[in-house]
C-alpha positions, -999 to 999 in steps of 0.1 A, spaced: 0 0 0 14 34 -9 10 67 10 7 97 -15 13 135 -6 5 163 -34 33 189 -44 18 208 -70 10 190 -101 36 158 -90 23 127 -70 55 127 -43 54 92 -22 67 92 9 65 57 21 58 24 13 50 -11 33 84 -22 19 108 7 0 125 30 20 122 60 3 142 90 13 136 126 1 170 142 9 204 116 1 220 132 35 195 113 51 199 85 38 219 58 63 249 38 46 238 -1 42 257 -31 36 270 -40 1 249 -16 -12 240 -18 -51 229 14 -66 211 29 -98 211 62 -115 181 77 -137 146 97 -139 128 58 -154 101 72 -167 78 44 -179 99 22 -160 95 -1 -190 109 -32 -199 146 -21 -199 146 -1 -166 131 -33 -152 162 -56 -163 183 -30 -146 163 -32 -112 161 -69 -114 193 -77 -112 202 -55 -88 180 -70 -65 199 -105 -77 230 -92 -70 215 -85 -36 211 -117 -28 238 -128 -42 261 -109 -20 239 -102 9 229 -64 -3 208 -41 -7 194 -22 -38 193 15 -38 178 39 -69 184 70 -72 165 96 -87 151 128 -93 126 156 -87 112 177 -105 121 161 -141 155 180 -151 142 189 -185 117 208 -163 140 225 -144 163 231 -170 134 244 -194 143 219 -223 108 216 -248 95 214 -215 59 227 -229 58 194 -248 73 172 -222 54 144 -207 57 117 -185 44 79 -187 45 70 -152 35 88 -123 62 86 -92 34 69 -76 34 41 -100 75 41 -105 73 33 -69 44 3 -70 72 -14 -95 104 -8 -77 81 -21 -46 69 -50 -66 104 -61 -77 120 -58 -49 141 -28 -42 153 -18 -11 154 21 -10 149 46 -32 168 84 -29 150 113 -46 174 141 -54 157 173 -55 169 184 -89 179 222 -89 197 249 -114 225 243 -91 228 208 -88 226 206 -129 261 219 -127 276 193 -107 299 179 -136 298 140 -137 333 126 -114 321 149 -89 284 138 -88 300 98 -85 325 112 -60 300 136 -37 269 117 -39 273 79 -48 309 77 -30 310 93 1 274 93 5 260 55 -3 299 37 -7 283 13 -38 299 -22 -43 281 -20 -76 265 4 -98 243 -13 -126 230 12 -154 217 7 -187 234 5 -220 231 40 -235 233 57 -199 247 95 -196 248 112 -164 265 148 -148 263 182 -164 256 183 -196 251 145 -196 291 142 -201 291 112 -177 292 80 -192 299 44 -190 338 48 -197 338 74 -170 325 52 -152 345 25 -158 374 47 -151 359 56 -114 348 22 -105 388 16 -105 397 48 -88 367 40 -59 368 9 -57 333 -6 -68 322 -25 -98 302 -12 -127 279 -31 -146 256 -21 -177 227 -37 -186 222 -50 -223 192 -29 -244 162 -51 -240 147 -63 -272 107 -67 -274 96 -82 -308 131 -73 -329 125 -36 -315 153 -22 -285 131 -11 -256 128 26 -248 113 57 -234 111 75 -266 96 47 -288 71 39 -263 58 79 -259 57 76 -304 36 43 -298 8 64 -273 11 93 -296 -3 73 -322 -23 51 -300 -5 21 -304 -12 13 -270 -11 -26 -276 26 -19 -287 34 4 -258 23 -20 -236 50 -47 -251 73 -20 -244 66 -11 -207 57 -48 -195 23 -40 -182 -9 -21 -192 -5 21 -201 -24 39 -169 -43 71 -163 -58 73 -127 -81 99 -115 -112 108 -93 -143 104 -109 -162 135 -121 -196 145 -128 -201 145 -167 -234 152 -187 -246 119 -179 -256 120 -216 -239 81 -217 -264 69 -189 -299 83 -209 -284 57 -240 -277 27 -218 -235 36 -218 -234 51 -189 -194 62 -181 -174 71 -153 -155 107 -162 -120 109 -144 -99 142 -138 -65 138 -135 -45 162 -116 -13 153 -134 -6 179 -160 24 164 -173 4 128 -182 7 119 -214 -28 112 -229 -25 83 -257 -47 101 -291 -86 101 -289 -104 70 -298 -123 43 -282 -104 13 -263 -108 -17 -245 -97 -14 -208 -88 -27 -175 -107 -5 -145 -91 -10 -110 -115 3 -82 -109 -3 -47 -87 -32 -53 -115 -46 -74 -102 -58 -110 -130 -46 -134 -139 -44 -172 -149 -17 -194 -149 5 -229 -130 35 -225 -130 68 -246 -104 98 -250 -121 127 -264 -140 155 -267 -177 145 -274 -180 155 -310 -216 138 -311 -232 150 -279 -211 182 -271 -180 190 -293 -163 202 -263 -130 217 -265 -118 205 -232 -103 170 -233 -123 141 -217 -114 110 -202 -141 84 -196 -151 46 -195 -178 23 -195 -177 -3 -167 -190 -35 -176 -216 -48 -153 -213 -25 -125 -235 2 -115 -224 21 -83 -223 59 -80 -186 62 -72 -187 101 -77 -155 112 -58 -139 83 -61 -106 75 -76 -101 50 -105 -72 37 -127 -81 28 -163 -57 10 -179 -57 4 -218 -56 -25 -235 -57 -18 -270 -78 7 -297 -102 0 -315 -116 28 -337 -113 67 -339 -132 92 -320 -159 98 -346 -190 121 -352 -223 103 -353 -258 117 -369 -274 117 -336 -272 96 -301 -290 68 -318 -263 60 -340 -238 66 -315 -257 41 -293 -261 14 -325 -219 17 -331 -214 14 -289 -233 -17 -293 -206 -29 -319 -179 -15 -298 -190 -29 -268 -190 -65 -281 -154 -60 -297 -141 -50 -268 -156 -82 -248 -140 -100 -275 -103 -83 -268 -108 -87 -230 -115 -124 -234 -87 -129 -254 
């Protein structure tokens, strides 16, 4: 179970029933054989994933224990790079349900500053990951840069390991389907709502959470009624508009539904954006609520109907394709 405290726009957890997470690295207290990461992981996909897994292997291997460290806010944010078209994939809330599920031990969020993005790399290994966690291993991925400017690299590395005495490892790129896992090709698959592809990529199912909203209950009047969720995230990235199939997770119940990202054209043509879904066999008011709607894979385009009873004849049609995908 995670504990969640707002900062702004940002989800921020501060504890977990089994990471340690630590919100300044002076607090953090020196463990045993400690085994340590360095990266933002947004997605956490299926790469960042090898990387955490065997760290926690190593960790038993050697009696350990796994430390990631990472940072807050994003630095492209702080640094003011595209940052109007930046997005993330993951929420720190559900980096943190993966690191938990894995297995790491602690996590170490570095508050990311103007000033700390000119700590050049030897002294960010020296300052923070020497003296301050005294790694027997540091495990990164294959294309990792790191330090001012991202100069840091795994030669650099290489060439510290030696000088401070710990071992580096990197991490092979992961391969899904002939394709090399990453960041930027899964953000390309949910910009053109390949989300069947991005889940490939990230090893479980694309999520928006959010507390359910009051709508225009239009859906309910033509027998589809939704649930409409506001997410306070602004940097979520939204897959395109369409119509999907979908996973619903409410109250640790596991439910089904036909979701739709949009804006209305048949009932409303609203300019606002509008998330929404259609839970299968369920019909609770959960006004207030929060949800997670996870997407499985889309079906058709957002599209304008002549009135609401052709919009109810192709949800009919949707409905039953969507069953279909769920089953399978």
């Amino acid at each position: 179970m995670l504990c969640k405290l707002l900062h702004g726009s940002y989800k921020t957890i501060i504890s977990t029933d089994t990471v340690k997470i630590f919100q300044d690295i002076n607090s953090f207290v020196r463990v045993k054989n400690a085994i340590v990461t360095i990266g933002t992981f947004d997605g956490v996909h299926l790469g960042h994933q090898a990387i955490f897994r065997k760290m926690a292997e190593d960790a038993r291997e050697i009696g350990g224990e796994t430390i990631v460290v990472t940072f807050h806010p994003h630095p492209r944010l702080v640094l003011n790079i595209d940052s109007s078209n930046l997005r993330f994939i993951t929420s720190q809330e559900k980096k943190m349900q993966i690191l938990e599920k894995i297995g790491i031990d602690n996590v170490i969020i570095i508050n990311f500053t103007r000033e700390f993005s000119r700590t050049n790399s030897k002294t960010f290994i020296k300052d923070y990951i020497v003296e301050k966690l005294r790694p027997v291993r540091l495990v990164i991925g294959y294309d990792h840069h790191f330090g001012k400017n991202r100069m840091g690299d795994f030669k650099l590395l290489y060439d510290l390991s030696r000088k401070y005495n710990f071992k580096v490892e990197r991490i092979a790129a992961q391969d899904v389907e002939n394709i090399a896992v990453s960041s930027t090709k899964i953000r390309k698959a949910l910009d053109s709502g390949d989300v069947k592809k991005a889940n490939k990529l990230l090893g479980y199912e694309y999520t928006i959470c959010g507390i359910v909203v009051h709508g225009n209950e239009l859906g309910r009047k033509i027998g589809f009624p939704t649930a409409n969720i506001s997410t306070s995230d602004q940097y979520k990235l939204i897959t395109v508009c369409g119509v999907y199939a979908c996973h619903i997770e409410y109250k640790d119940r596991k439910l089904e539904g036909m979701g739709n990202i949009g804006y209305r054209p048949t009932v409303s043509g609203n300019d606002s954006l509008t998330i929404e879904v259609n839970i299968f066999d369920f019909d609770e008011m959960i006004y207030g609520e929060e949800i997670c709607i996870s997407f499985v894979d889309r079906i058709r385009n957002e599209e304008k109907f002549e009135n609401l009873e052709a919009l109810r004849k192709q949800l009919l049609i949707d409905r039953e394709q969507v069953k279909k995908i769920l089953t399978n």
